[in-house]
C-alpha positions as MATLAB code, in Angstrom:
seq = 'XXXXXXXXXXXXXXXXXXXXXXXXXXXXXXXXXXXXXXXXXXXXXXXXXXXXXXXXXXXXXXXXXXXXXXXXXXXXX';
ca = [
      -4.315   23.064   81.073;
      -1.863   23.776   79.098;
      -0.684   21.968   76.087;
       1.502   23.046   72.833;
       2.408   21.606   69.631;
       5.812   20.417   68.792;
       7.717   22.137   66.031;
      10.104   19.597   64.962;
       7.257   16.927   65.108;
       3.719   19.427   64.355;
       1.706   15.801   64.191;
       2.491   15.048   67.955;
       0.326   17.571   70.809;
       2.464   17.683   74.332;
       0.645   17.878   77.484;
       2.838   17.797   80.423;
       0.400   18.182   83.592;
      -2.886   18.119   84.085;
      -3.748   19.053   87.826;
      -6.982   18.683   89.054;
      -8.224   20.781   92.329;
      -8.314   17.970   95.228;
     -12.493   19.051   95.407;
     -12.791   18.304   91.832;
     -11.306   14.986   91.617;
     -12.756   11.793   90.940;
     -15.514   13.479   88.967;
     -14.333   12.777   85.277;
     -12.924   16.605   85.085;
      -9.400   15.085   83.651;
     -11.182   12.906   81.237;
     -13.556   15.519   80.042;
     -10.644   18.025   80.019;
      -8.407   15.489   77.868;
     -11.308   14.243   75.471;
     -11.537   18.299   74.410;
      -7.592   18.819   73.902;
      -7.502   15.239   71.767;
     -10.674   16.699   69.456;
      -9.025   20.339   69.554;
      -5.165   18.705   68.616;
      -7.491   16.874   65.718;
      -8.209   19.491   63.724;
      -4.317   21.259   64.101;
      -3.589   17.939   62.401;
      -2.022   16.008   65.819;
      -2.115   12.638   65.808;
      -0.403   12.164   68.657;
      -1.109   13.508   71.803;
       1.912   12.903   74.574;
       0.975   13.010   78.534;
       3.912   13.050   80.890;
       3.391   12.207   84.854;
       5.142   11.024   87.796;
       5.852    7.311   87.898;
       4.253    7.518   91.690;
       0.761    9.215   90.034;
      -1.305    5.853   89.888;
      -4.832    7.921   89.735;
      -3.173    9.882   85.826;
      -2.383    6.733   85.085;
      -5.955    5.017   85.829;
      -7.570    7.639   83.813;
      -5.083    7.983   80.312;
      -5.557    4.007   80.391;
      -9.066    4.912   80.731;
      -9.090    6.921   77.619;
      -7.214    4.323   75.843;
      -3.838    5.668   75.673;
      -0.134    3.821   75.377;
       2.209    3.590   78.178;
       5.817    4.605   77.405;
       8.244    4.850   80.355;
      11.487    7.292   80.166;
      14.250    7.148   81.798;
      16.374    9.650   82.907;
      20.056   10.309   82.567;
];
C-alpha cells in the first residue's frame, strides 16, 4: 500500500489502490490495512484521507462505507 501526502494540500493523505491478494480477501485485511494509514496520516497532521477506485469495484466500496467514509464521484474529461 502505498499512499503519499499532497503538497499543495499537506492536510489531505491520497491513497489510490489498495489491492488485496484474491486468498486474502474477505478477511478484514483492507480494513485493518486502512484503519493503520488513517492513524499513521493522523499524526503527519492529515485530516483527510482520499481513496480512489473503479466505479465497477462494489466490494472497495462496501468496505470505505464500512469505515465510514464519504462518497465523491469524478468525472472525467
Amino acid at each position: 500500500m502505498i499512499a503519499f501526502r499532497s503538497q499543495d494540500r499537506p492536510g489531505g493523505l491520497y491513497l489510490p489502490d489498495v489491492t488485496t491478494d484474491p486468498d486474502l480477501r474477505r478477511r478484514g485485511v483492507s480494513a485493518a490495512l486502512l484503519r493503520a494509514v488513517q492513524e499513521a496520516s493522523s499524526e503527519f497532521g492529515c485530516r483527510r484521507l482520499y481513496l480512489t477506485s473503479e466505479p465497477e469495484n462494489i466490494a472497495a466500496h462496501r468496505t470505505w462505507t464500512r469505515l465510514g467514509t464519504l462518497t465523491s464521484r469524478a468525472i472525467a474529461s
